[in-house]
N, CA and C of each residue as an Amber inpcrd file, in Angstrom:
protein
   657
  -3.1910000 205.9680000  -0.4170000  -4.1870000 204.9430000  -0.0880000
  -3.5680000 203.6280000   0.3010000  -2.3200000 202.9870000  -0.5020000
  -1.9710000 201.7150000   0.3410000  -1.4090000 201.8780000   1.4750000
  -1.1620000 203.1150000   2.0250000  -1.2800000 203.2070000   3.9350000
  -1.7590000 202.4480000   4.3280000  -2.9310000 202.7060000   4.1260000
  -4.6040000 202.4560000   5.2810000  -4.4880000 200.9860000   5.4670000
  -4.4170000 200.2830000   4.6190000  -4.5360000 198.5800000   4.4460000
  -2.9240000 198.1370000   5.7250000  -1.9510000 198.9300000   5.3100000
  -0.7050000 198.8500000   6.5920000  -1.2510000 198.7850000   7.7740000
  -2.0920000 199.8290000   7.8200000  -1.7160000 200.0370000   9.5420000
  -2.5320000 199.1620000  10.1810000  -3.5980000 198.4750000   9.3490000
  -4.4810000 197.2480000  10.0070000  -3.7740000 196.0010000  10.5970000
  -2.7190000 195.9840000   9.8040000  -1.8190000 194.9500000   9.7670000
  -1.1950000 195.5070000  10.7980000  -0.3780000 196.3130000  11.2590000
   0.0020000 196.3690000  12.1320000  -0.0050000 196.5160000  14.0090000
  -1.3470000 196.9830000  13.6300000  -2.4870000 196.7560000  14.6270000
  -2.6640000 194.7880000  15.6140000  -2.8490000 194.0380000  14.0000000
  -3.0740000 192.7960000  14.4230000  -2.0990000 192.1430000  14.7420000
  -0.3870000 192.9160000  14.2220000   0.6020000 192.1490000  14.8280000
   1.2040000 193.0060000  15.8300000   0.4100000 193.4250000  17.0590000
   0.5400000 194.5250000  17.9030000   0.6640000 193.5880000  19.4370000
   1.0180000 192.4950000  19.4180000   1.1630000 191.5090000  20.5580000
  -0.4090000 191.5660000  21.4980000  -1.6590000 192.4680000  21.1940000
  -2.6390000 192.6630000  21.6810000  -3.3030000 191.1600000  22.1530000
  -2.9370000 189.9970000  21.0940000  -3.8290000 188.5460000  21.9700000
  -2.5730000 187.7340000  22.9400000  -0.9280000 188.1200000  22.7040000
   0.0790000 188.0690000  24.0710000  -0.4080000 188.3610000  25.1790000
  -0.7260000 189.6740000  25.4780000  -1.6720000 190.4310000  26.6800000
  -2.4260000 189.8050000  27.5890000  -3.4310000 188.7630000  26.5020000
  -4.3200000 188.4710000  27.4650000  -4.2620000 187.0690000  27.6970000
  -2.9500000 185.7190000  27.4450000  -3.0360000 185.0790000  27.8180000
  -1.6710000 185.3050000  28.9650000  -1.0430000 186.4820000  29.1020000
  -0.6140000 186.8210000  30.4230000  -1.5890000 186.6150000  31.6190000
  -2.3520000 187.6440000  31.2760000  -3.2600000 188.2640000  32.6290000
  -4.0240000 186.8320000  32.8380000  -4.2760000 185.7810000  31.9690000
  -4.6030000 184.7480000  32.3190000  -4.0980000 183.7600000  33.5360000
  -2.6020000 183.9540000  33.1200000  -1.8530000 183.2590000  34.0830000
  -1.5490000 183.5610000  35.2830000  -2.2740000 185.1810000  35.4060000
  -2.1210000 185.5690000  36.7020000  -3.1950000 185.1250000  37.5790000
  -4.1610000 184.4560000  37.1120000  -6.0970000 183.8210000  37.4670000
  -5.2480000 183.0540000  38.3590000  -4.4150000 182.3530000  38.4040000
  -4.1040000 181.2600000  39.7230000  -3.7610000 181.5490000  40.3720000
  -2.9650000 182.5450000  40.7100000  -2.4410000 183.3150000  42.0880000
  -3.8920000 184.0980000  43.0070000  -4.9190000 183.9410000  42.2240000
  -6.0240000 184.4400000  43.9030000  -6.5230000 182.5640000  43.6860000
  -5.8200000 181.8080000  43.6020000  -7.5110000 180.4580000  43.8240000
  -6.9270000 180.5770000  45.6250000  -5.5540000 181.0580000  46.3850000
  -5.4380000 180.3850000  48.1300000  -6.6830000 181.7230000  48.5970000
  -7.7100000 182.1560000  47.7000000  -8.8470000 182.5530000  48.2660000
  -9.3830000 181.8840000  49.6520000  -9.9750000 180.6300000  48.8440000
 -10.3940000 179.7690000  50.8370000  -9.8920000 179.7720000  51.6910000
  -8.7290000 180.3620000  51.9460000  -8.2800000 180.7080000  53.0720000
  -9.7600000 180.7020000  54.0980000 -10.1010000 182.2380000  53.7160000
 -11.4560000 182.5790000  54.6250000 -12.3170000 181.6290000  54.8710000
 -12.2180000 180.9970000  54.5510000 -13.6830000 179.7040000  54.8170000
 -13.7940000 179.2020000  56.1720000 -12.2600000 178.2130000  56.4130000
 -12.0950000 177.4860000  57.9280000 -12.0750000 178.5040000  58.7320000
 -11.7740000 179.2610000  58.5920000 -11.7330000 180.8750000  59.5480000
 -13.2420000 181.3250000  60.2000000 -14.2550000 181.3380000  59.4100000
 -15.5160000 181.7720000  59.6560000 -16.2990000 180.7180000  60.7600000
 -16.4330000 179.2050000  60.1240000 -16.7260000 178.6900000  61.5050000
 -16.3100000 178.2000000  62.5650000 -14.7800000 178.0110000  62.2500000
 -14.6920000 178.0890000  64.2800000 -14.5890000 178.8470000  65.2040000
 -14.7030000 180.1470000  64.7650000 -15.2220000 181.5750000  65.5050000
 -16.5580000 181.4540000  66.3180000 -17.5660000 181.2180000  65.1910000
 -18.5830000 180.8210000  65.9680000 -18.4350000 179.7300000  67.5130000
 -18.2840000 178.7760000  66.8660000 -17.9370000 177.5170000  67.6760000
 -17.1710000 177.6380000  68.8300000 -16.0100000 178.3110000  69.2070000
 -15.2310000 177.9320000  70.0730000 -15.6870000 178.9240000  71.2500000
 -16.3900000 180.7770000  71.2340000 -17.0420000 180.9270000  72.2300000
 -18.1980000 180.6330000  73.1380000 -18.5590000 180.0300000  71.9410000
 -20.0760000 178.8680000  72.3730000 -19.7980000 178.3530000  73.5000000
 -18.7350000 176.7820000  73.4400000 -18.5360000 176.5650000  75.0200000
 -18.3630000 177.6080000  76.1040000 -17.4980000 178.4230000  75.6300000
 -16.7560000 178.6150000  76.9490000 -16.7750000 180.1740000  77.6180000
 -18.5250000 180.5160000  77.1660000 -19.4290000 180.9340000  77.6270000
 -20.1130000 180.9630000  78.8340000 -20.4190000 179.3920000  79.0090000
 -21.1570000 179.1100000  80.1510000 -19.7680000 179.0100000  81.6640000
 -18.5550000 179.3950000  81.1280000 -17.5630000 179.0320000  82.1930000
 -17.5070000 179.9310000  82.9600000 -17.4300000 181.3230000  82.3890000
 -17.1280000 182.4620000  83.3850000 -18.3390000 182.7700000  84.4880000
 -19.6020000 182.3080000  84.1940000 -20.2590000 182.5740000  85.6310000
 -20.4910000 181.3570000  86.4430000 -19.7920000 180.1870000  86.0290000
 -19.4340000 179.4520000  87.3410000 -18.1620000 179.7700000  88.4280000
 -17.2250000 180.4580000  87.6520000 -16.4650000 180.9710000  88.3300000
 -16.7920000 182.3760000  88.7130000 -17.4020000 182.7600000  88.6140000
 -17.9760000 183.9020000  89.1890000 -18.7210000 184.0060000  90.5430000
 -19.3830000 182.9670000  90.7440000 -20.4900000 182.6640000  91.6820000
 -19.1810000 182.5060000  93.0870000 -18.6120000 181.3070000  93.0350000
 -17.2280000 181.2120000  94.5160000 -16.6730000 182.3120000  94.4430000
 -16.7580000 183.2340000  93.2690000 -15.6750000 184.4110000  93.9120000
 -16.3840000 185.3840000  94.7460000 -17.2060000 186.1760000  94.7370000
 -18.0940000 186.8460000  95.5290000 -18.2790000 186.6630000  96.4740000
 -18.9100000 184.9350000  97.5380000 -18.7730000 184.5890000  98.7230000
 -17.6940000 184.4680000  99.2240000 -15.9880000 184.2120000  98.1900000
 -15.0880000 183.5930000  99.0660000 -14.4520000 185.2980000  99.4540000
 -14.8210000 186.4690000  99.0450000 -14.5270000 187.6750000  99.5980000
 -15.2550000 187.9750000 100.6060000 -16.1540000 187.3660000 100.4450000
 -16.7540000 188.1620000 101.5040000 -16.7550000 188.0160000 103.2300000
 -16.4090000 186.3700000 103.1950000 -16.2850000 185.8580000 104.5880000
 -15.1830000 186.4970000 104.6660000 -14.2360000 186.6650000 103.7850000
 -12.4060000 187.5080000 104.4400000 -12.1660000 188.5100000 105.7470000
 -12.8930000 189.8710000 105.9150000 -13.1260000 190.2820000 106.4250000
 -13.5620000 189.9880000 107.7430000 -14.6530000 189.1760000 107.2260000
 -15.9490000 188.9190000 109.2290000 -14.7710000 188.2820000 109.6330000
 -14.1790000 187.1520000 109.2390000 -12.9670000 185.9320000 109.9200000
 -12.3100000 186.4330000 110.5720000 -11.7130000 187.6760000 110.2270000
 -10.7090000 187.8890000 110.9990000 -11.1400000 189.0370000 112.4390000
 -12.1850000 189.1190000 112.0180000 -12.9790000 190.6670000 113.4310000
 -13.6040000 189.3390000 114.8650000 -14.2260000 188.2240000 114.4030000
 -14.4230000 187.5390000 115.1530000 -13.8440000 186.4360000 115.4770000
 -12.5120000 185.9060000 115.0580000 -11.3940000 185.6790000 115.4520000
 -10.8420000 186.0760000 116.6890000 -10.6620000 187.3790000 116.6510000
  -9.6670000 187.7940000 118.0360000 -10.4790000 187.4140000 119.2880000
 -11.9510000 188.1510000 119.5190000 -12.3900000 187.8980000 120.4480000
 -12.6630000 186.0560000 120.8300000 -13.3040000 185.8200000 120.1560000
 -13.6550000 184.6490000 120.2510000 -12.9280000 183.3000000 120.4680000
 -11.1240000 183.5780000 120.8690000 -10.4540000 182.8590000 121.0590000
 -10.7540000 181.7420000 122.0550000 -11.1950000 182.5870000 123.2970000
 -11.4330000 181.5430000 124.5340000 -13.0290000 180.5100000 124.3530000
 -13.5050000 181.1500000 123.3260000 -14.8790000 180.6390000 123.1660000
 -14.2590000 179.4050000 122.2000000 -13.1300000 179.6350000 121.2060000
 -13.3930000 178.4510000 120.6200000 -12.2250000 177.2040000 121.4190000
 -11.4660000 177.8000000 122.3350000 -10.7190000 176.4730000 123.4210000
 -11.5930000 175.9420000 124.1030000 -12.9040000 176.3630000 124.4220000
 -14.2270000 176.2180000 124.8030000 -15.0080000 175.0660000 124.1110000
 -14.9780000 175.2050000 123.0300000 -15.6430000 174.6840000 121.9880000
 -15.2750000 173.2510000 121.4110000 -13.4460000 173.3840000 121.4790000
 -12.6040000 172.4190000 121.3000000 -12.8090000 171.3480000 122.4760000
 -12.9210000 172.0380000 123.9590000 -12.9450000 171.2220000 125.0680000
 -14.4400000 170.1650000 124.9460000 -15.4290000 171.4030000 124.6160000
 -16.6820000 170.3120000 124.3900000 -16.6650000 169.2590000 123.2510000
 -16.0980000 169.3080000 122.2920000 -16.3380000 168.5380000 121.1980000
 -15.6110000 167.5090000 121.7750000 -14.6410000 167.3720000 122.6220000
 -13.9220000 166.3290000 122.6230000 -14.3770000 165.1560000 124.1710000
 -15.6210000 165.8610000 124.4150000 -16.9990000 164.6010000 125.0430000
 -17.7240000 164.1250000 124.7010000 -17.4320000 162.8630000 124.6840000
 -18.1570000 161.6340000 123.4880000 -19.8670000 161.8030000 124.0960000
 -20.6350000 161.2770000 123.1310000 -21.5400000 161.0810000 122.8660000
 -22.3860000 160.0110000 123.7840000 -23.5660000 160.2780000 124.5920000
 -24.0720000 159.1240000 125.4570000 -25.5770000 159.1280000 124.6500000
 -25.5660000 157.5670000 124.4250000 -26.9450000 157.0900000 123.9060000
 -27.4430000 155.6270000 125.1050000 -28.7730000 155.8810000 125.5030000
 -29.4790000 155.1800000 125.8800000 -29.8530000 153.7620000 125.4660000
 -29.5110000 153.0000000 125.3080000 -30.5940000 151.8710000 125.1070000
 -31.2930000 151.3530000 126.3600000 -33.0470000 151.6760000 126.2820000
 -33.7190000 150.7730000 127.2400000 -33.7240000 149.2160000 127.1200000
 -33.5520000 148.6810000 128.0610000 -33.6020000 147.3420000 128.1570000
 -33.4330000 146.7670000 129.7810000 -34.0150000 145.4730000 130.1270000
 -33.7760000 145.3160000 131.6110000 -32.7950000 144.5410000 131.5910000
 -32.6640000 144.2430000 133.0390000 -30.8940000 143.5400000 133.2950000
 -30.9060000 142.4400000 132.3870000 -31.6930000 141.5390000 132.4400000
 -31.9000000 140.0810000 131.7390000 -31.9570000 140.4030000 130.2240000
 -31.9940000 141.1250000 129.4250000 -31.7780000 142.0770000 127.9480000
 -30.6990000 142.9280000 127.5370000 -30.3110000 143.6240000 128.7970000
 -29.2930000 144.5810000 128.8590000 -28.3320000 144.0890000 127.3880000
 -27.7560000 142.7200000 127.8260000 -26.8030000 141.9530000 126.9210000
 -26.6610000 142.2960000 125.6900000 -28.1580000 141.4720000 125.3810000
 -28.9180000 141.1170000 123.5870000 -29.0560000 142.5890000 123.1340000
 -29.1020000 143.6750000 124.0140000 -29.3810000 144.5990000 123.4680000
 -27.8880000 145.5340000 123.0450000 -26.8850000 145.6030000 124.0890000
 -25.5230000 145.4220000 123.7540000 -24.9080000 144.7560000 122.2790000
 -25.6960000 143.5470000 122.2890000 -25.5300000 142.8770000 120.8220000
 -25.6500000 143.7860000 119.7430000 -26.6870000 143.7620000 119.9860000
 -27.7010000 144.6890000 118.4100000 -26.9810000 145.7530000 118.6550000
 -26.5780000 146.3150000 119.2530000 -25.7660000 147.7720000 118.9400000
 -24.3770000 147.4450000 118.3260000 -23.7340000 146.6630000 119.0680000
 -22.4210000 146.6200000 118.3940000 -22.9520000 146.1000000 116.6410000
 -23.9700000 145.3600000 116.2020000 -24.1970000 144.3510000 115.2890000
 -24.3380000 146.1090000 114.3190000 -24.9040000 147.0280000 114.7900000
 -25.2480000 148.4110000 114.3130000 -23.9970000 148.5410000 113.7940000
 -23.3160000 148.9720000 114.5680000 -22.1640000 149.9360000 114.5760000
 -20.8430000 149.6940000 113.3350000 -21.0370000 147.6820000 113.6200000
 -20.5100000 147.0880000 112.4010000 -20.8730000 147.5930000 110.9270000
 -22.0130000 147.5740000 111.0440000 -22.8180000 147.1690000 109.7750000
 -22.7720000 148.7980000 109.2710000 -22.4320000 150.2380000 110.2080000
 -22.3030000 151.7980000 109.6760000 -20.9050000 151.7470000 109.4830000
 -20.1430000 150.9210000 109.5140000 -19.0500000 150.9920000 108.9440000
 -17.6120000 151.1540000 110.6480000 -18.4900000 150.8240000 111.2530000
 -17.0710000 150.9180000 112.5220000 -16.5510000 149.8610000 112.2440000
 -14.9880000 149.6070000 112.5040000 -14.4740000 148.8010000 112.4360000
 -14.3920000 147.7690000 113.6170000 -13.7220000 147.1360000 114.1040000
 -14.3470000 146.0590000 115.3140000 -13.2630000 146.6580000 116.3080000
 -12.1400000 146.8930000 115.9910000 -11.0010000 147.3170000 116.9150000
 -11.5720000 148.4390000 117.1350000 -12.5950000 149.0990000 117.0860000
 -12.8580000 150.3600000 117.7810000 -14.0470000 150.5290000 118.5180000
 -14.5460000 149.4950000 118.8740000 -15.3450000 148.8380000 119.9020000
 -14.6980000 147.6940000 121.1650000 -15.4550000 148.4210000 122.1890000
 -14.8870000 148.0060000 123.5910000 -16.7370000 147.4060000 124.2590000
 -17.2640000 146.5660000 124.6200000 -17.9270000 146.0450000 125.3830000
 -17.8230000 145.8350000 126.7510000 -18.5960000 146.4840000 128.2240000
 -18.4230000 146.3500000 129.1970000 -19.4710000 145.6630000 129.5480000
 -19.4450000 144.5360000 130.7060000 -20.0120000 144.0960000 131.3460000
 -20.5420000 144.3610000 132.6920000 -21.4550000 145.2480000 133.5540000
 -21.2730000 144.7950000 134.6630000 -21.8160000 143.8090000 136.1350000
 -22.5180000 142.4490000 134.9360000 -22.5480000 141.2810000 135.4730000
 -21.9930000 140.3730000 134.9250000 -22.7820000 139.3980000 134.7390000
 -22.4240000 138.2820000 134.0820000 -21.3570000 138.6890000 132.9120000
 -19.8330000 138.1840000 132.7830000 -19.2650000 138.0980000 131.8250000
 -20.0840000 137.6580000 130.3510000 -19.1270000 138.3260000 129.5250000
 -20.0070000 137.8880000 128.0020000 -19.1680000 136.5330000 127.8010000
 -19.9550000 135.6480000 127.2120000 -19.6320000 134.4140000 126.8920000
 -17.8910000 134.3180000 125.6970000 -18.0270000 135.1100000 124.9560000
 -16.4930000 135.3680000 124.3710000 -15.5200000 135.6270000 125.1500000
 -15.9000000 136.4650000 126.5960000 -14.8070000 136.7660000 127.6610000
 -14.6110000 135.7870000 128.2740000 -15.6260000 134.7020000 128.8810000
 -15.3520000 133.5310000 129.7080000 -14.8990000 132.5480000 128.8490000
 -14.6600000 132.2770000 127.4340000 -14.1590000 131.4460000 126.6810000
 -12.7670000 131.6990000 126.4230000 -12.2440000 132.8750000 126.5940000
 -10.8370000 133.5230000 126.0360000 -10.2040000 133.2930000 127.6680000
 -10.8690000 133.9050000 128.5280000 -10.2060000 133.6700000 129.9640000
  -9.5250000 132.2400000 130.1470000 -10.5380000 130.8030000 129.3570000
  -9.8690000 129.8750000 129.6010000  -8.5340000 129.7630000 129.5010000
  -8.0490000 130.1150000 128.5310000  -6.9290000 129.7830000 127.8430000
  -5.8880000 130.5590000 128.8380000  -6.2220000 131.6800000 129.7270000
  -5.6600000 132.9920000 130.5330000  -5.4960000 133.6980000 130.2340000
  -5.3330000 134.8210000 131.4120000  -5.0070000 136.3310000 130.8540000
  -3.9160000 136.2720000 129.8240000  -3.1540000 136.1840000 130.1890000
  -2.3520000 136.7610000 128.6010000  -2.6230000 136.5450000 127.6540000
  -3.3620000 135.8520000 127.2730000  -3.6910000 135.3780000 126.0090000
  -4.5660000 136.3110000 125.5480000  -5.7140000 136.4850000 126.7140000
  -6.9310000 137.1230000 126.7710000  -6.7130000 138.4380000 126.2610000
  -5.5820000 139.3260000 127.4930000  -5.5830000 140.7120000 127.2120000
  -4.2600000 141.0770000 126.0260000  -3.6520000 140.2180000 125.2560000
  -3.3630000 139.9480000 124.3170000  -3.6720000 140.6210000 122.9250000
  -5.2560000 139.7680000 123.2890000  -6.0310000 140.1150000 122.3120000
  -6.5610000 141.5900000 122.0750000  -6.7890000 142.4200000 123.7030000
  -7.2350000 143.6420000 123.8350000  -5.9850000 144.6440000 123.0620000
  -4.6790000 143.9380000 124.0020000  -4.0440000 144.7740000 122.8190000
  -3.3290000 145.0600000 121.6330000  -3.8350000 143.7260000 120.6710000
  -3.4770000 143.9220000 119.1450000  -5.2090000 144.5330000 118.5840000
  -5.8100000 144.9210000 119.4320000  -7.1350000 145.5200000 118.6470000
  -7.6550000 145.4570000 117.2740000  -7.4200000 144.2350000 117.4320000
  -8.0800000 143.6980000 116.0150000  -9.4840000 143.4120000 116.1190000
 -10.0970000 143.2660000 116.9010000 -11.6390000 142.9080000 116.7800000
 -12.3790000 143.4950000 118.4200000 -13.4860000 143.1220000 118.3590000
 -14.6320000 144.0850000 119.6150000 -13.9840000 142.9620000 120.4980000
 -13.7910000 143.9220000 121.9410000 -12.7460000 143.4180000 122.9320000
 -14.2730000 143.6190000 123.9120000 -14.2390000 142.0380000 124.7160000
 -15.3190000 142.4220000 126.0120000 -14.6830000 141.5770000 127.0920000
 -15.3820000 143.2310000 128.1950000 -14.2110000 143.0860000 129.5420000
 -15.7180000 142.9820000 130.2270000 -15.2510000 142.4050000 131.5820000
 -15.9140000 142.9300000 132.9800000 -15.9450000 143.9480000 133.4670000
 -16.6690000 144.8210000 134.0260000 -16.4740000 146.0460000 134.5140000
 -15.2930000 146.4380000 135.6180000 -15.3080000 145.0930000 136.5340000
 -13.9180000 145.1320000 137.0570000 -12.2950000 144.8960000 136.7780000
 -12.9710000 144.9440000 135.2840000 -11.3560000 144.7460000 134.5840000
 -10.8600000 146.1070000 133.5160000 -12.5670000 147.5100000 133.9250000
 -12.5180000 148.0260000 132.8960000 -11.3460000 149.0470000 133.3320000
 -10.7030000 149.1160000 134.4840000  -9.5880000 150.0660000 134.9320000
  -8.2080000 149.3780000 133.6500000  -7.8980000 148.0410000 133.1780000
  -7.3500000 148.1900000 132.7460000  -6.9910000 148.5480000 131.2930000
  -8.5000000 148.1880000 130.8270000  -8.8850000 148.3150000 129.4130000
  -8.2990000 150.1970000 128.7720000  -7.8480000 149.7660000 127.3090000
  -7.4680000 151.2480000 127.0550000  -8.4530000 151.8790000 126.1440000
  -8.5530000 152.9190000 125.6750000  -9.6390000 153.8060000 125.3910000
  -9.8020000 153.2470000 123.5490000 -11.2460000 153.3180000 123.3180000
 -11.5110000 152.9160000 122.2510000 -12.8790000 154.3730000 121.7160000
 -12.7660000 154.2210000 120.3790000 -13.6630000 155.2820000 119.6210000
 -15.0940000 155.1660000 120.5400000 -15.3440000 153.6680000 120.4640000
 -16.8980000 153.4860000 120.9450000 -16.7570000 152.5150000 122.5260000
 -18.0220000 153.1240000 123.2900000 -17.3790000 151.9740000 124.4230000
 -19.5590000 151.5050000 124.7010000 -19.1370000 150.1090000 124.8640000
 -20.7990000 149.8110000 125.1680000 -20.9420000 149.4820000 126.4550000
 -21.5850000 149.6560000 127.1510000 -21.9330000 149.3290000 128.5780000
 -23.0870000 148.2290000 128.9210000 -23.1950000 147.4350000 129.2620000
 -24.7250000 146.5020000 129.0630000 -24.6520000 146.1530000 130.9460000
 -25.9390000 147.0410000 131.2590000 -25.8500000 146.6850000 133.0490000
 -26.6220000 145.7650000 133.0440000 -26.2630000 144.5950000 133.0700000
 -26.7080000 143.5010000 133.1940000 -27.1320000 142.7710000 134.1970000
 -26.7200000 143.7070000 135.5480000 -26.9200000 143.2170000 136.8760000
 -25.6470000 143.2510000 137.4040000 -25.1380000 142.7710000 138.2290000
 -23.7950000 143.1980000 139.3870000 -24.9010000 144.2420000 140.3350000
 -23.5780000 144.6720000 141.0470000 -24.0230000 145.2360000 142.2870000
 -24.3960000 146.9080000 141.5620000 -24.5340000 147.5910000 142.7610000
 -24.9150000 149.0270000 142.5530000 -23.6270000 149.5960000 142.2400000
 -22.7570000 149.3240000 143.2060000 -21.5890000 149.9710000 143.6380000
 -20.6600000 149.8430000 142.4680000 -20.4730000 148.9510000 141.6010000
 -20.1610000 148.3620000 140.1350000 -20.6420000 149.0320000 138.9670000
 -22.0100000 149.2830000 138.9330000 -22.3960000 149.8280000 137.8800000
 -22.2490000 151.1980000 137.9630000 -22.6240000 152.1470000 139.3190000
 -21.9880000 153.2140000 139.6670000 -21.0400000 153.6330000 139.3690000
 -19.7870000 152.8860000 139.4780000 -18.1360000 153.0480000 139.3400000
 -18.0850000 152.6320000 137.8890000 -18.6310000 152.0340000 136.8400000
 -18.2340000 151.3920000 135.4060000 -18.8650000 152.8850000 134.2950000
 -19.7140000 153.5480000 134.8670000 -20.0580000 154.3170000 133.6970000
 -19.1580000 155.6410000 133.7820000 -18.7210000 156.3310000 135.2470000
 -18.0280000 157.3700000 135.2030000 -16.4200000 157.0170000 134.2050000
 -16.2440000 155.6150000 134.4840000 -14.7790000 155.0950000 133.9300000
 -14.7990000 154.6690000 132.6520000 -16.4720000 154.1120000 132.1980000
 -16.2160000 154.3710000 130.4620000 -16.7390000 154.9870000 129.9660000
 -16.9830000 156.0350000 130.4150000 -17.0390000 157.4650000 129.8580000
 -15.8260000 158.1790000 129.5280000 -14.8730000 158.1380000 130.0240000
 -13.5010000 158.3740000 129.9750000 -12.6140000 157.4360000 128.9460000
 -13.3390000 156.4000000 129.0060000 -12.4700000 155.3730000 127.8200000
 -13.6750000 155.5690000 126.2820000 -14.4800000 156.2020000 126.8220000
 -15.0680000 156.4370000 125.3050000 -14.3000000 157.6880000 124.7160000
 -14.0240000 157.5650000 123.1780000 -13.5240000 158.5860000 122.5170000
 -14.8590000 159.4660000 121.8980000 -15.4630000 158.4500000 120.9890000
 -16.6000000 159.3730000 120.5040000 -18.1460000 159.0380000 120.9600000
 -18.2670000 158.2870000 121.4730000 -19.3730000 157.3980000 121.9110000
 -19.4860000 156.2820000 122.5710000 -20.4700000 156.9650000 123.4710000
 -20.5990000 155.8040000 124.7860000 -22.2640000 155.6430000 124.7820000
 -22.3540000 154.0540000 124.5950000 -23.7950000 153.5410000 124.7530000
 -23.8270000 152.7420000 125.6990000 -25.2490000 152.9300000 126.7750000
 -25.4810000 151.8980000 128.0560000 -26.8600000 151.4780000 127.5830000
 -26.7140000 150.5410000 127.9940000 -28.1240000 149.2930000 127.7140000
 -28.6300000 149.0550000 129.0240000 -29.6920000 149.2870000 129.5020000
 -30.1740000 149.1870000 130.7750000 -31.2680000 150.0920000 131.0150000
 -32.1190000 150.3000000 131.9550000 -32.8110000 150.9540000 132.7330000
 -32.5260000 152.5540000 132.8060000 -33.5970000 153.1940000 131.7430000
 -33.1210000 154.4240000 131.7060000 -32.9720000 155.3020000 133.0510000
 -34.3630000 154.9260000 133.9320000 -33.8160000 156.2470000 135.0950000
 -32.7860000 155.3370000 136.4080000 -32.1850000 154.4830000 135.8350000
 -31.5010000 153.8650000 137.1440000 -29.7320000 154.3110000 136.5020000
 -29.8920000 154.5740000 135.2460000 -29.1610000 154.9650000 134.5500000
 -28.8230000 156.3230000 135.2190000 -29.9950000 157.0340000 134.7660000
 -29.4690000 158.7360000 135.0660000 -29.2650000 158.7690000 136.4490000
 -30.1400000 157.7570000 137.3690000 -29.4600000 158.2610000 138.4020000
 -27.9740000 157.8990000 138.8520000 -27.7950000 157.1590000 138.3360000
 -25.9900000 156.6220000 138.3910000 -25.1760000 158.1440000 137.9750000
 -25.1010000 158.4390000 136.9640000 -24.8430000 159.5050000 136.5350000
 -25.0030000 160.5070000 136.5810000 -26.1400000 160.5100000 137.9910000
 -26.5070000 162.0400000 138.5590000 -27.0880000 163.0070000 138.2940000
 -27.5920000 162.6290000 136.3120000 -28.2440000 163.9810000 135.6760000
 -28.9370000 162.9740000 134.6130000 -29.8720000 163.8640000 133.9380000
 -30.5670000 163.2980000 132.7630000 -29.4660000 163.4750000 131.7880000
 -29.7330000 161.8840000 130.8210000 -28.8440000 162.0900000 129.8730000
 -29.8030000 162.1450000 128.8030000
């Protein structure tokens, strides 16, 4: 019988409460748990944007294949059509202004005053006369030609000639014409010649059908 009372005792000095403040100390090795946390929402988040990207780039790719092909089938033929095409584009533009000889001028004015104000620069305006000189031309003449055509060619600002001076004048983007009166034979000879000194546009101020008939055709 004094066994039994032993082995209780030995039981309680059996290191059994050692045990469990081990496994205790192992409780801190899972707390880098949260790991998972920052992980979960920027998953969400970051395909969100960039979602809406792939069918903007989607949309230019489809058309830019598809012209590939036609470009090059109507290419070959169409060579002489577009030296054709090149030749026309590079004949400036004729606009009308009605006005009579005694207006022709003022109306010359208001166009160049236009042309300023859409953004042309002044060196790319040429003014022809073919009567009465413009009052800036008979003021610059004082001083003389060189001075005068000087000025035409540092093209710094709207250059105005006589029509009989327009053989020497050199070619500008815009050319204005104001038939102001002179002879026939003058105004005849001034539009075929600044038509040729116009690059992109040529405007005459005058009498529309005395106009076309100078020029031989409806413009």
């Amino acid at each position: 019988m004094p066994l039994i009372p032993e082995e209780p005792q030995i039981h309680e000095s059996a290191q059994g409460p050692r045990v469990t403040p081990a496994s205790g100390r192992t409780t801190p090795t899972p707390r880098p748990v949260p790991g998972p946390r920052p992980a979960a929402p920027p998953r969400p988040g970051r395909p969100g944007p960039a979602r809406p990207t792939p069918p903007a780039q989607r949309t230019p790719r489809e058309p830019a294949v598809k012209p590939g092909p036609s470009a090059p089938a109507a290419s070959g033929p169409s060579a002489a059509a577009s030296a054709q095409a090149g030749a026309a584009a590079s004949v400036p533009q004729i606009q009308l202004i009605p006005a009579s000889a005694e207006g022709a001028l003022d109306a010359a004015e208001e166009a160049v005053d236009l042309l300023l104000d859409s953004g042309r620069a002044p060196g790319e305006v040429l003014v022809i006369t073919t009567g009465d000189p413009h009052p800036w031309a008979t003021h610059e003449l004082s001083f003389g030609e060189a001075s005068y055509w000087a000025q035409h060619d540092a093209g710094d600002d709207v250059f105005y000639a006589d029509a009989a001076a327009l053989g020497r004048a050199a070619s500008r983007p815009v050319v204005v014409v104001a038939i102001n009166g002179g002879s026939e034979e003058t105004a005849v000879g001034a539009l075929p010649t600044a038509l040729t000194r116009a690059g992109a546009l040529l405007i005459v101020c005058g009498d529309p059908q005395r106009i076309n008939a100078m020029l031989g055709a409806g413009v």
